[in-house]
SEZARO-958893 format. One line per 8 residues: number of its first residue (from 1); their letters; for each residue x, y, z of N, C-alpha, C. Coordinates in steps of 0.05 Angstrom, whole numbers, padded with zeros to 5 digits. Each point is the difference from the previous one (the first is absolute). Layout:
% residues N
NUM	A	X:Y:Z:X:Y:Z:X:Y:Z  ...
***
This chain:
% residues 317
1	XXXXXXXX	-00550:00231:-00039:00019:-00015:00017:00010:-00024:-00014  00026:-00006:00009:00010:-00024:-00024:00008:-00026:00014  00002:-00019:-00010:00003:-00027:00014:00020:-00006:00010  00007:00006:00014:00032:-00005:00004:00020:-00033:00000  00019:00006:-00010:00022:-00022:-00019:00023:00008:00014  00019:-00020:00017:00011:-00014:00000:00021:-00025:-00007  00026:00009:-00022:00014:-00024:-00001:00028:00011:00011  00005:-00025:00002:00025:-00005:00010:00026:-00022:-00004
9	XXXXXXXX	00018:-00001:-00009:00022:-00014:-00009:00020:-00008:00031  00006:-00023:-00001:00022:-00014:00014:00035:-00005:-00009  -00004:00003:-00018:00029:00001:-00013:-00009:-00016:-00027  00020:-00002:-00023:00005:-00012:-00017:00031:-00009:-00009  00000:-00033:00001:00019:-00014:00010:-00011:-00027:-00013  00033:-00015:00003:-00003:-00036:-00006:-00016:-00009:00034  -00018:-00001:00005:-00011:00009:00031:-00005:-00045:00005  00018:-00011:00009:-00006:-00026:-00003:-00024:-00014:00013
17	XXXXXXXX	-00009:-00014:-00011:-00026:-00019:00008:-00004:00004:00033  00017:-00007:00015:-00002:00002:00039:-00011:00031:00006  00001:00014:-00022:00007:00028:00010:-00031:00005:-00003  -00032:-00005:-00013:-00009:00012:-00018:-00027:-00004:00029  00004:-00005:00015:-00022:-00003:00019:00007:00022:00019  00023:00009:00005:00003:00016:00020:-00005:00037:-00020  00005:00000:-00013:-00006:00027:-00020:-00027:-00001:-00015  -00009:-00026:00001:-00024:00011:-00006:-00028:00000:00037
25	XXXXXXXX	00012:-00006:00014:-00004:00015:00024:00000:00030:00007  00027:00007:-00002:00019:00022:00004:-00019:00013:-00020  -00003:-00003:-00026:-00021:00018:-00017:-00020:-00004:00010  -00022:-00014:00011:-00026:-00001:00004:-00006:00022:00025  00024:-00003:00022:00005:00018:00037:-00004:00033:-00011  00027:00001:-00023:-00008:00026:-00011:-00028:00013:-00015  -00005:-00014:-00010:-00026:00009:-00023:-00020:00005:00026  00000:-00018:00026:-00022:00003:00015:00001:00031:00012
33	XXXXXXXX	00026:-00001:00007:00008:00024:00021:-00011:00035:-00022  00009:-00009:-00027:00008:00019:-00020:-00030:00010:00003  -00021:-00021:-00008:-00024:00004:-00006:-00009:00004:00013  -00008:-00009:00025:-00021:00013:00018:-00003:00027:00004  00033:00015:-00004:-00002:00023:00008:-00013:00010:-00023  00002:-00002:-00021:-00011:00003:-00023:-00036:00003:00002  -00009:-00016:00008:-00032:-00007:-00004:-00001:00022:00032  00021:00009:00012:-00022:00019:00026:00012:00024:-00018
41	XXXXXXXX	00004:00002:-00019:00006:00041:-00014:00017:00005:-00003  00026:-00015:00013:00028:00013:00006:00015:-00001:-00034  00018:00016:00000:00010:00012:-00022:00023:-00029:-00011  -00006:00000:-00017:00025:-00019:-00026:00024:00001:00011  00010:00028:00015:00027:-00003:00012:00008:-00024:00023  -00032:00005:00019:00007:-00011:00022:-00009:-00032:-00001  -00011:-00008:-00029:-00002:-00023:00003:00027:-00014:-00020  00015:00006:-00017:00020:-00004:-00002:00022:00000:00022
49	XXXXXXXX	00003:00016:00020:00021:-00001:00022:-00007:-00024:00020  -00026:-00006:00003:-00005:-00018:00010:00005:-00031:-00012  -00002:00004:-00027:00006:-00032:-00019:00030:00004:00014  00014:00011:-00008:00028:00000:-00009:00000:-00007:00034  00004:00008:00021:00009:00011:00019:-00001:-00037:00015  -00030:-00013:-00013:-00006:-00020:00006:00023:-00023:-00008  00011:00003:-00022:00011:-00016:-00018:00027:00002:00013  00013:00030:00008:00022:00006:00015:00006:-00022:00026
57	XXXXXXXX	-00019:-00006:00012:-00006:-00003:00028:00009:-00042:-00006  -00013:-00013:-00027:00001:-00025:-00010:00033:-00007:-00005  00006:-00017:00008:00027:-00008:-00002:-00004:-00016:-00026  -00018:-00005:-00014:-00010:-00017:-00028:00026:00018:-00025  -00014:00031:00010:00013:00014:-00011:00029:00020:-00008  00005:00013:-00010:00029:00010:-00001:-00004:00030:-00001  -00013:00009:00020:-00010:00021:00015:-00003:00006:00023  00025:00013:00024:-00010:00005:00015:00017:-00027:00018
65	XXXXXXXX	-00016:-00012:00022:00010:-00027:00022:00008:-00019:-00031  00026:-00019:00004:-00005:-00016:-00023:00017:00004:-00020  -00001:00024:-00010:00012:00013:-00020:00034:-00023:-00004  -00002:00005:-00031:00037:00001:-00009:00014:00008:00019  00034:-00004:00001:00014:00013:00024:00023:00010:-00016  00012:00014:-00002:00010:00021:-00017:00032:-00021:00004  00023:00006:-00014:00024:-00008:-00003:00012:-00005:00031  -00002:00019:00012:00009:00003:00040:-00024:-00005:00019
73	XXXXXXXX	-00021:-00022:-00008:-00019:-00013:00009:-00016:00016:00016  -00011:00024:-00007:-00017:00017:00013:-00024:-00002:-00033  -00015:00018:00013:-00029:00010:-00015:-00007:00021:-00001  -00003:00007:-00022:00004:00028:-00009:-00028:00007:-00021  -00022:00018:00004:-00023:-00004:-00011:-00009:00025:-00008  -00006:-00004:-00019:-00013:00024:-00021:-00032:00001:-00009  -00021:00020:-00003:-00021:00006:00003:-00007:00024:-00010  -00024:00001:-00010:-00011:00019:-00012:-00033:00000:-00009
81	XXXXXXXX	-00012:00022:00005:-00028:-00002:00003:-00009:00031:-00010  -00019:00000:-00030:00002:00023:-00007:-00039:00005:-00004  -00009:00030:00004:-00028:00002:00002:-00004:00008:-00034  -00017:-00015:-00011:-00015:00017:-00028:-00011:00012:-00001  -00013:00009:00020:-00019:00024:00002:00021:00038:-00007  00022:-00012:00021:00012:00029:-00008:00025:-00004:-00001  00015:-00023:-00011:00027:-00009:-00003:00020:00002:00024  -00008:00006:00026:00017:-00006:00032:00009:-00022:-00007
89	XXXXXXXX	00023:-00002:00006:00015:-00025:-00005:00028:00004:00031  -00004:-00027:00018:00024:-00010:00019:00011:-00017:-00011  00027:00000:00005:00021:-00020:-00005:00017:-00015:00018  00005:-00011:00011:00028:-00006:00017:00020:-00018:-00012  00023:-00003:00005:00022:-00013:-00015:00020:-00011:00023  00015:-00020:-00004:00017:-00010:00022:-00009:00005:00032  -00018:-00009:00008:-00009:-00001:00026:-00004:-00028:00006  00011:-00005:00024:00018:-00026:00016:-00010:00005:00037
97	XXXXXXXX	-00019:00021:00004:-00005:00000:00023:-00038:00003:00010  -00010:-00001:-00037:-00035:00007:00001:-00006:-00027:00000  -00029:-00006:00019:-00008:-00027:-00006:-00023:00000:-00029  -00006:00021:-00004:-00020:00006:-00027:00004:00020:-00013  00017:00006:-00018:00012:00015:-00018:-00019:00019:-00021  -00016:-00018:00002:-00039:00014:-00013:-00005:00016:00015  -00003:00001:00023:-00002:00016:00016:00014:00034:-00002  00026:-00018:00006:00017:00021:00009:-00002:00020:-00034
105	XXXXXXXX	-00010:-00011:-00021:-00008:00014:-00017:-00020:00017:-00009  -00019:-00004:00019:-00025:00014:00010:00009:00024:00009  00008:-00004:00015:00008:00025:00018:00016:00025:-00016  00023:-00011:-00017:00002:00012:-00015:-00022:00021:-00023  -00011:-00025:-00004:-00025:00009:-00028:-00021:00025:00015  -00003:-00010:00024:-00011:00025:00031:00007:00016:-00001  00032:00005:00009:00009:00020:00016:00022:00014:-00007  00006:-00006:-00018:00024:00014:-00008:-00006:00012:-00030
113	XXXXXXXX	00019:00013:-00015:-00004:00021:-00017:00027:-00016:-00020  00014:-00013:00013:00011:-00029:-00014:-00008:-00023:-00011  00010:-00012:-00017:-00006:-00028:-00007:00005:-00019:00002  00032:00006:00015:00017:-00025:00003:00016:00000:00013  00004:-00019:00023:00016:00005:00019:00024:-00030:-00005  00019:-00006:00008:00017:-00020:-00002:00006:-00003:00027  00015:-00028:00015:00012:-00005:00012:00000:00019:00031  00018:00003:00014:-00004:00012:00028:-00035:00024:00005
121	XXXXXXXX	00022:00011:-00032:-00024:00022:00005:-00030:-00013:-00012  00005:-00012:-00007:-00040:-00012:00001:-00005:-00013:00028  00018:-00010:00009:-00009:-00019:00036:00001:00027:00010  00005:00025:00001:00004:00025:00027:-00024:00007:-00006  -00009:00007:-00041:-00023:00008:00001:-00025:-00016:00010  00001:-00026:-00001:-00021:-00009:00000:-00006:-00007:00039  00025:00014:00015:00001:-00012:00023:-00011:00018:00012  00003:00034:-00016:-00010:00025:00015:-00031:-00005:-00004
129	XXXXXXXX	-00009:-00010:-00021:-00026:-00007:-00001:-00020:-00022:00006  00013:-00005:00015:-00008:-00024:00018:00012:-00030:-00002  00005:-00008:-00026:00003:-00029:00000:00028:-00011:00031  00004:-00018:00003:00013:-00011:00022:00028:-00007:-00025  00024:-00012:00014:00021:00001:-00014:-00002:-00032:00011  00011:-00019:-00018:00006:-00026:00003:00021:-00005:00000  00021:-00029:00018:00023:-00008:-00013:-00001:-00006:-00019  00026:-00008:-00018:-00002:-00011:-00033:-00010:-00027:00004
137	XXXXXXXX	00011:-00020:00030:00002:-00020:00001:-00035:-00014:-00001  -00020:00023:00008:-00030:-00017:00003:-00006:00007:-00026  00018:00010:-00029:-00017:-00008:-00025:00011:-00037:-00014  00023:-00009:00005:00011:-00018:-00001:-00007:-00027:00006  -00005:-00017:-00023:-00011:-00024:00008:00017:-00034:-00004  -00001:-00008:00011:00019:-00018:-00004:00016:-00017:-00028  -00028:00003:-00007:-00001:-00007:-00035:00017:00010:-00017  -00001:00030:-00001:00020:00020:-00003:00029:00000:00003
145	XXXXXXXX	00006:-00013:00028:00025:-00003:-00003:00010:-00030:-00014  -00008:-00014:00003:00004:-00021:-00022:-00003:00009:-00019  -00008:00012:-00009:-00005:00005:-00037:00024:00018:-00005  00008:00021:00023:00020:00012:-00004:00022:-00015:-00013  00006:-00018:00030:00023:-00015:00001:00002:-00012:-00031  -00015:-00022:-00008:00001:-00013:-00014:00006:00018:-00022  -00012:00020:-00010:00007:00010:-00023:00028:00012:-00003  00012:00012:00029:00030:00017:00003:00013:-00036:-00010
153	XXXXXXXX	-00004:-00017:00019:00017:-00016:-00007:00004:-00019:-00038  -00025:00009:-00014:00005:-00005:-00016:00023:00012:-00018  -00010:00029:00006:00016:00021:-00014:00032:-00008:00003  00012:-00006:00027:00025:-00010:00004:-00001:-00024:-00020  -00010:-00022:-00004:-00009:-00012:-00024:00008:00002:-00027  -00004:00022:-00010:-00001:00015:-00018:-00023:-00016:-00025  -00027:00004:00024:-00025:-00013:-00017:-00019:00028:00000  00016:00020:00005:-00028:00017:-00008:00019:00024:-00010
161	XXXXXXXX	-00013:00010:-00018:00019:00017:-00019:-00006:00027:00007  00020:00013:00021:-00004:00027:00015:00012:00012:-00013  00003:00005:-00026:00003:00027:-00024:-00022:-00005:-00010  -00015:-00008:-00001:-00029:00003:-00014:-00027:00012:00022  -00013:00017:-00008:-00007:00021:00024:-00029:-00013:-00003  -00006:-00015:-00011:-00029:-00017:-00002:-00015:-00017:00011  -00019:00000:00011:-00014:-00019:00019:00016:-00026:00009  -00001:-00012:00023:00014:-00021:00006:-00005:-00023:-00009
169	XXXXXXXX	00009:-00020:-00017:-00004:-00023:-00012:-00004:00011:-00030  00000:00017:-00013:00001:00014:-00028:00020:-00014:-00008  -00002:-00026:-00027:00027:00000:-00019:-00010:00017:-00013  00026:00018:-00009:00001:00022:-00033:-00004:-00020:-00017  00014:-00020:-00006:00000:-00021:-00017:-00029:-00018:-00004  -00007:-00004:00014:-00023:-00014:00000:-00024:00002:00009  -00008:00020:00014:-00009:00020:00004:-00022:-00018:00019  00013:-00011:00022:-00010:-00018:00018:-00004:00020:00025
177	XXXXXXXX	-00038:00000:-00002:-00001:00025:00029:-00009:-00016:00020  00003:00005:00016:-00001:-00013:00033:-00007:00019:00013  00005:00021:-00006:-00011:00023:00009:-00006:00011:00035  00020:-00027:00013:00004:00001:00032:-00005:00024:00017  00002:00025:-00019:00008:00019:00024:-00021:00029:-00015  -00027:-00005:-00002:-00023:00013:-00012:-00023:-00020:00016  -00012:00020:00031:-00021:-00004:00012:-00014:00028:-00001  00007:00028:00001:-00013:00022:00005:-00033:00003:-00011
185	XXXXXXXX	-00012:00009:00019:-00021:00000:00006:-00010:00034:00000  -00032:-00003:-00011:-00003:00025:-00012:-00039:-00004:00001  -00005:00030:-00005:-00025:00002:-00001:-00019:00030:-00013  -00017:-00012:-00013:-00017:00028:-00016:-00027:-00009:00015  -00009:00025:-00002:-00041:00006:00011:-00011:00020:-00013  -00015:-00005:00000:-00025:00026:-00004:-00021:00004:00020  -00004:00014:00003:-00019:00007:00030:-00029:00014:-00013  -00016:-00002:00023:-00030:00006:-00003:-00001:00035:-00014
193	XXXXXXXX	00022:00012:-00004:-00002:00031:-00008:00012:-00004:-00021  00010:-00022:-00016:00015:00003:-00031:00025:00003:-00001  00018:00003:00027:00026:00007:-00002:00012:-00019:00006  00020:-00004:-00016:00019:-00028:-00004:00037:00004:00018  00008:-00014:00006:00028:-00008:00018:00016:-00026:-00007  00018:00010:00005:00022:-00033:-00001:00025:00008:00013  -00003:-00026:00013:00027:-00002:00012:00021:-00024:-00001  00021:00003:-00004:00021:-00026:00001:00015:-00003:00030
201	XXXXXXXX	00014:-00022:00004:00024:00000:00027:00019:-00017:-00005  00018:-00013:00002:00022:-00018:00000:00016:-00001:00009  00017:-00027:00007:00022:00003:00018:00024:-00013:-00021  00004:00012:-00026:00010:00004:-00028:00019:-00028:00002  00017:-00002:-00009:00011:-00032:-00015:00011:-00010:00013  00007:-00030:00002:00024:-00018:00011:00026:00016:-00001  00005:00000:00029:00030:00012:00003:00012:00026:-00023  -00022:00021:00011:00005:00012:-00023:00027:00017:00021
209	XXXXXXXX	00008:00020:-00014:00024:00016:00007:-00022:00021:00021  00017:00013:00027:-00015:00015:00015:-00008:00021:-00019  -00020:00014:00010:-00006:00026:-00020:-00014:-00003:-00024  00000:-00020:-00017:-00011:-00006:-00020:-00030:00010:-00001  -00010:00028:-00020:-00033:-00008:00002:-00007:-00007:-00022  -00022:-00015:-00004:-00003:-00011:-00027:-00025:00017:00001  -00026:-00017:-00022:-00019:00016:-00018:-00024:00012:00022  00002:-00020:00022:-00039:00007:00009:00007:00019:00018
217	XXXXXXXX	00008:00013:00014:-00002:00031:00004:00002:00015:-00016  00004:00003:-00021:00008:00010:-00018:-00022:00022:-00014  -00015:00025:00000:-00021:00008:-00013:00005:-00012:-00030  -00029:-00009:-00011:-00003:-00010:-00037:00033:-00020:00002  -00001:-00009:00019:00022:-00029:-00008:-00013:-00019:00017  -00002:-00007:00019:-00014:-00020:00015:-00027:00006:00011  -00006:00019:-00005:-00033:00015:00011:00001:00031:-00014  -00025:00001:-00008:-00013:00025:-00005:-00033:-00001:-00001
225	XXXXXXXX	-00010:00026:00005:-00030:00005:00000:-00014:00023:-00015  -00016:00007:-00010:-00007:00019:-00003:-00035:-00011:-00012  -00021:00020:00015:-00027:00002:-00015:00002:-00007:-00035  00022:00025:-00011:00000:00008:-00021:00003:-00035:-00018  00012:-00020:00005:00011:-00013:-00015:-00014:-00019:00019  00020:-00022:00018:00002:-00028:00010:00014:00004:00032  00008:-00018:00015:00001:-00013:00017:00022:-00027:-00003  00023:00003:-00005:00024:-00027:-00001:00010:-00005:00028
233	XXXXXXXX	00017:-00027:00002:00011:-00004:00012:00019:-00026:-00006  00024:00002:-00004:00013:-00024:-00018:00024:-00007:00022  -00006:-00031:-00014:00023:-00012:00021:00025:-00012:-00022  00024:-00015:00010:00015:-00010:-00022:00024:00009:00009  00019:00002:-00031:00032:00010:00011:-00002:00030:-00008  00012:00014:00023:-00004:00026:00002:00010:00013:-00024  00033:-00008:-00013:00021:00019:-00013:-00022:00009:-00027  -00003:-00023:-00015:-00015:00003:-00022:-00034:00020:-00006
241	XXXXXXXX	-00011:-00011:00026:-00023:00022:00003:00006:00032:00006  00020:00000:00013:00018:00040:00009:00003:00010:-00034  00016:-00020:-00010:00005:00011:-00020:-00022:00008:-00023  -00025:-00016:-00001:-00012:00004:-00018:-00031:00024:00011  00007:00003:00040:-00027:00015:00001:-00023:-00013:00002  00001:-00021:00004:-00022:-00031:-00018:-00021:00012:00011  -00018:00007:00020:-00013:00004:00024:-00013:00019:-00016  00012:00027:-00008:-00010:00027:-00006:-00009:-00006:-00035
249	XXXXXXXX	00016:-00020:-00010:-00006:-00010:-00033:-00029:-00002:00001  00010:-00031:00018:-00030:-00006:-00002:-00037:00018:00003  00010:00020:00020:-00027:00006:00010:00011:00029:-00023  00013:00006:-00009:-00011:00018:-00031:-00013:-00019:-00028  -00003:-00025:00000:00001:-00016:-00019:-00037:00001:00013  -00005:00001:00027:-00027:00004:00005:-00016:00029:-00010  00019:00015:00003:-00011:00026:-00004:-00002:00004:-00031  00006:-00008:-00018:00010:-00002:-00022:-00033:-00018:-00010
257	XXXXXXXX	-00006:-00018:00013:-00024:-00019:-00012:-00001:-00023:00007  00026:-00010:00005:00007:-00020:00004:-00022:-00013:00022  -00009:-00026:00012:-00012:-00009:00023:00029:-00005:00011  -00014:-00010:00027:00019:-00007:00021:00012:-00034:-00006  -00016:-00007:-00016:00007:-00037:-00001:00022:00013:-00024  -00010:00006:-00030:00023:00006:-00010:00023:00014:-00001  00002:00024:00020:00028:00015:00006:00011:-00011:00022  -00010:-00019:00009:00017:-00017:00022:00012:-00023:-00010
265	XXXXXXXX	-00005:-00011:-00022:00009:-00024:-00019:00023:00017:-00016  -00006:00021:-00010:00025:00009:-00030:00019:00013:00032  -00001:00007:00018:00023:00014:00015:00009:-00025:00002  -00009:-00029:00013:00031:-00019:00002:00005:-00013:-00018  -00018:00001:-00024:00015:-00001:-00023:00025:00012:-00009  -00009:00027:-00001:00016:00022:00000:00035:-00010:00011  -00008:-00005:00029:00018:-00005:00013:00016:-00020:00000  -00009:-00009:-00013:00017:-00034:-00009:00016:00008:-00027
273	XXXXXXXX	-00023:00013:-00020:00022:-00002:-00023:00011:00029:00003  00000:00018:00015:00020:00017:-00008:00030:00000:00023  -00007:-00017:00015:00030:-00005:00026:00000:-00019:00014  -00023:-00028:-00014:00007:-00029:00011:-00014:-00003:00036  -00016:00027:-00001:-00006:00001:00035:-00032:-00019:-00003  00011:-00011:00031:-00035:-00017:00005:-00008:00011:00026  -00026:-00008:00002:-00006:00025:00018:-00037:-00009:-00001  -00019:00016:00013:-00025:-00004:-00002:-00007:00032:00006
281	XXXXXXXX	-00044:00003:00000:-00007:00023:00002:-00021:-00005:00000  -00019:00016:00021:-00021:00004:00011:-00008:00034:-00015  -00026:-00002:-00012:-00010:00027:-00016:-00031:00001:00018  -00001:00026:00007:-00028:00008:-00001:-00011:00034:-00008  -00018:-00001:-00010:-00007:00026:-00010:-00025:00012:00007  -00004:00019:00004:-00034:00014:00013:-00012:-00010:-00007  -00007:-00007:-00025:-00028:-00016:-00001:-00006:-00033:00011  00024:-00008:00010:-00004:-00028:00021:00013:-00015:-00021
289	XXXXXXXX	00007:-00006:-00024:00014:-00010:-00012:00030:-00013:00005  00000:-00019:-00006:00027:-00019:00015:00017:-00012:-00016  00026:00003:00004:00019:-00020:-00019:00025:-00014:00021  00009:-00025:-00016:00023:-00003:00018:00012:-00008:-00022  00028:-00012:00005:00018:-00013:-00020:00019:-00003:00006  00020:-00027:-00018:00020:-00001:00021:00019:-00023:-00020  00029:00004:00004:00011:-00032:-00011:00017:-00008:00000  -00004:00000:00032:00020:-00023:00024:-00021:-00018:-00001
297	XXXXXXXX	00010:-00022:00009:-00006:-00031:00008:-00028:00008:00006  00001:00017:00029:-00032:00007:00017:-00007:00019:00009  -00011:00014:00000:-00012:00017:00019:-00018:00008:00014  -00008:-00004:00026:-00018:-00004:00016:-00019:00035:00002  -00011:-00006:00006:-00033:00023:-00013:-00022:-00005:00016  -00021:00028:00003:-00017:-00004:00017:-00017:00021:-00011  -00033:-00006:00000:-00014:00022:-00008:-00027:00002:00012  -00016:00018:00017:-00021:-00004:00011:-00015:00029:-00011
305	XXXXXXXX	-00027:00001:-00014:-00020:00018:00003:-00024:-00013:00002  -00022:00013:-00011:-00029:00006:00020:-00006:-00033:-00004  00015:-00011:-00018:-00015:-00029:-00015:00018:-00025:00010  00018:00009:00023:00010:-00023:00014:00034:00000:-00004  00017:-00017:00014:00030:-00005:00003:00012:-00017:-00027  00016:00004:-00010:00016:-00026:-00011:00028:00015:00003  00014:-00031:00004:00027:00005:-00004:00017:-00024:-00008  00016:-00001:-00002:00019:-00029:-00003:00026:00011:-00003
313	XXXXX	00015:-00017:-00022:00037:00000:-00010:-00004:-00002:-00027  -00002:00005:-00014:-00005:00002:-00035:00030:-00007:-00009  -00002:-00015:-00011:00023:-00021:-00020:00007:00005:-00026  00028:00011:-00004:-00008:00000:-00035:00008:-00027:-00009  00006:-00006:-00024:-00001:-00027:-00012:00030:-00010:00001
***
């Protein structure tokens, strides 16, 4: 029987000083919820849906209540939760009416012979299967719309450079990240039978365009699992991670020999020098082995097995 492990990521982001008490809360609520189920038998899946589902529920986060508000000030949230035991993988994409998108990914990864549902048809499917349908208006938080505002009105401004498809506050020139609009929240386990899970959720970027999905639903772009290899879950700007697969790199770079601390360091390396993307990542692999990495400003992190909790906001220099 194996020890069971638990981590979990809050986003990776310029995450400012006021911010770092409420996420590392928001990580501690999850790790509790994640783990317990963990220490009574329950499977890696179901204690990942529970981190995530927890984190969804936190307005700290950009997952779920809270979330970014898309260009026409709604919320639009994407999710994905995949088993390593036998590669089941749910997805959902543009859903504006789930209050837990992890969820409604479950169900998928359950019950269907699909992987991915988008928009109406992920709220019908997830409604025939029980979940309840929400207005858009109870994911929406007030904060949100200020942040909207202020940023549309910059853009009239012409202080934010909307031909450049790159994180919000990104100079090309100077390569000044602020990285405003990277909270997604994510989670890997291993359970008492050896079989590993991860799941991501997000409620994807500042005022992004409707429809937009970026990396963490994404199978081997924002989450992947498998026994065979690792357990990822990466947060950051989506475009650059789709393109490179980062998710599925990484956990072959495990299978390959690699540990989980070092194939989670060379992927955002990777990712930096081959398309300028920042971004973070959570690794775990069967044998309980752990990596993270990351190089935005911060990224808030959480990790509990048999030998106790830690978590914080890790700083690069």
């Amino acid at each position: 029987m194996n020890s069971p492990i638990l981590l979990i990521h809050g986003g990776a982001w310029a995450m400012p000083d006021d911010a770092i008490a409420a996420h590392e809360a928001g990580i501690a609520n999850a790790l509790a919820a994640g783990y317990a189920l963990l220490e009574r038998g329950a499977s890696a899946v179901d204690a990942v849906e529970a981190a995530v589902a927890v984190m969804e529920d936190d307005e700290a986060f950009d997952a779920g209540r809270g979330s970014f508000l898309t260009r026409d000030g709604r919320v639009q949230l994407d999710a994905l939760l995949m088993n390593g035991a036998n590669l089941r993988t749910g997805g959902v994409a543009c859903v504006e009416r789930l209050k837990n998108p992890i969820c409604a990914a479950r169900l998928v990864l359950d019950h269907s012979p699909h992987v991915y549902f988008v928009g109406t048809g992920a709220e019908r499917f997830a409604m025939q299967h029980g979940m309840a349908l929400i207005d858009n208006t109870e994911l929406i938080v007030p904060r949100e719309r200020e942040r909207l505002m202020a940023f549309q009105e910059a853009e009239l401004e012409g202080a934010v450079d909307t031909t450049f498809s790159g994180p919000v506050g990104l100079d090309k020139e100077k390569e000044d990240v602020t990285l405003l609009s990277h909270d997604t929240v994510g989670a890997v386990a291993l359970d008492q039978h050896g079989h590993i899970a991860a799941g991501t959720s997000t409620g994807g970027t500042l005022s992004k365009a409707p429809g937009r999905v970026g990396d963490s639903s994404l199978i081997g772009c924002g989450c992947y699992a498998d026994d065979e290899s690792a357990a990822v879950s990466l947060t950051g700007w989506g475009e650059p991670i789709m393109k490179l697969v980062l998710g599925k790199w990484a956990v072959d770079r495990v299978a390959a020999g690699a540990t989980p601390a070092e194939a989670a360091q060379a992927a955002i390396d990777y990712l930096y020098a081959r398309l300028g993307g920042h971004g973070g990542m959570i690794l775990l692999d069967r044998n309980g082995r752990v990596g993270l990495a990351h190089n935005t400003p911060r990224m808030a992190w959480g990790l509990q097995t048999a030998d106790g909790v830690q978590l914080g906001v890790t700083r690069n220099p």
